[in-house]
N, C-alpha and C positions, 0 to 999 in steps of 0.2 A: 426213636425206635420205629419202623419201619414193619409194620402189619404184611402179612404176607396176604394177598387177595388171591382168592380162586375163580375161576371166568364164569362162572354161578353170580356172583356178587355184582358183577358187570351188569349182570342179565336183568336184573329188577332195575338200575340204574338208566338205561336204553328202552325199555318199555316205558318206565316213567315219563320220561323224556321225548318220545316217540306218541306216546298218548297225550301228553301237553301238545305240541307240537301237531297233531291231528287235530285236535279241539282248537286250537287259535286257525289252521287253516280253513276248515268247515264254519267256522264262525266267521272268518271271511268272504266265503262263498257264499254263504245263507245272505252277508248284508249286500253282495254283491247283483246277487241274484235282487232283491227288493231293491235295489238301487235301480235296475235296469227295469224292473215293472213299474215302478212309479213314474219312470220317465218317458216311459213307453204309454202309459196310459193319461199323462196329464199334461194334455191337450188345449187344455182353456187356460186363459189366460185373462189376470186378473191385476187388481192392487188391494194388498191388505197392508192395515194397521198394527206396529209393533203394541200390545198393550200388557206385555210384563218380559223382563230381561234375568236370565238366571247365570251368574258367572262362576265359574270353575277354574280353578289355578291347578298348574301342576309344573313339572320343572322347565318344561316348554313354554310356560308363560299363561298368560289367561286366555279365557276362552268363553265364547257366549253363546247361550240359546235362547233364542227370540220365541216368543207365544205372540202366535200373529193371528188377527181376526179377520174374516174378508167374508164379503158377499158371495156367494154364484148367484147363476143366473136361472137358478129357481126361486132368487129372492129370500131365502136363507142365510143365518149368516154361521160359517162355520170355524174354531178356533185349532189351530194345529202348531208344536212345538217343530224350530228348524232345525235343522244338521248346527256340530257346533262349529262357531267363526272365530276368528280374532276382530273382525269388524263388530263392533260397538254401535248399538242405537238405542237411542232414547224413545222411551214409551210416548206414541202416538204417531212416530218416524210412517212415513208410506216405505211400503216395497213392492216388488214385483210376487206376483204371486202366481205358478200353476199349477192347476187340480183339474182332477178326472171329470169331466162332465157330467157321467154317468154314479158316480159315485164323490163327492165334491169334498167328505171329509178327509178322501186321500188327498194330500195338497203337499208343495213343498215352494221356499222361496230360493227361488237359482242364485242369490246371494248369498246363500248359507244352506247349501245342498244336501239334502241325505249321505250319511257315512257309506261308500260305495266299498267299504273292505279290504282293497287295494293294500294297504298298508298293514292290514290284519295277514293278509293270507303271505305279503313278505315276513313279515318278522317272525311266522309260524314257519318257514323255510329257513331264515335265518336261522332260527334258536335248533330246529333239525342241524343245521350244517356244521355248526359250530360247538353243539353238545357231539356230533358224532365227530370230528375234529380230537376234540378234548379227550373222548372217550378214547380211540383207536392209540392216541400218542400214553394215552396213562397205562395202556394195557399194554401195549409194545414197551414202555420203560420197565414193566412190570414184568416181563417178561411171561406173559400172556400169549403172545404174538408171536410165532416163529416163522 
């Protein structure tokens, strides 16, 4: 049996959809944006020590974030967690490390990069294209659409 939909009912359904879809793209942009000021800003160039490894599975396979320790050159030593990688290192591994001079706890290792968004702000255009796809052919069968 076959419910008779009014284009009211649509209407909550495409806002839902359209505000997820907002939220995954701006949550793109935000990491994007931080992606391009860390890079912009960290300048020095370093080697730090992996000295703890946190792994995460998911249907993509696993995934790693490295807690890496390193000096600047104020002689301090500062600890910052990486973007996650699929490369794998064992605690005490060297890596490459750069961080702001002026601010040293910003850091990041270009081996395992900050999440720059990229793949956030597509899949939030994705899931826009595809729910309003969806949407337009359920309403045109529904004869919604004239």
């Amino acid at each position: 049996m076959q419910k008779n939909l009014k284009p009211s009912d649509y209407r909550y359904a495409i806002f839902f959809i359209g505000l997820l879809s907002f939220a995954v793209i701006l949550y793109g942009v935000i990491c994007l944006i931080n992606f391009k000021s860390v890079k912009k800003h960290c300048t020095a160039a370093g080697a730090g020590t992996v000295v703890g490894i946190e792994s995460k599975r998911s249907k993509a396979g696993s995934f790693f974030e490295w807690n890496v320790a390193f000096t600047a050159a104020d002689g301090c030593e500062y600890t910052f967690k990486t973007g996650s990688t699929r490369e794998k290192a064992g605690k005490g591994d060297i890596c490459a490390v750069m961080y702001d001079p002026e601010k040293p706890s910003r850091a990041y290792a270009p081996e395992a990069p900050p999440d720059n968004g990229v793949t956030r702000i597509c899949s939030g255009i994705a899931i826009m294209i595809i729910s309003c796809v969806i949407l337009f052919f359920k309403m045109k069968s529904g004869g919604l659409l004239r």
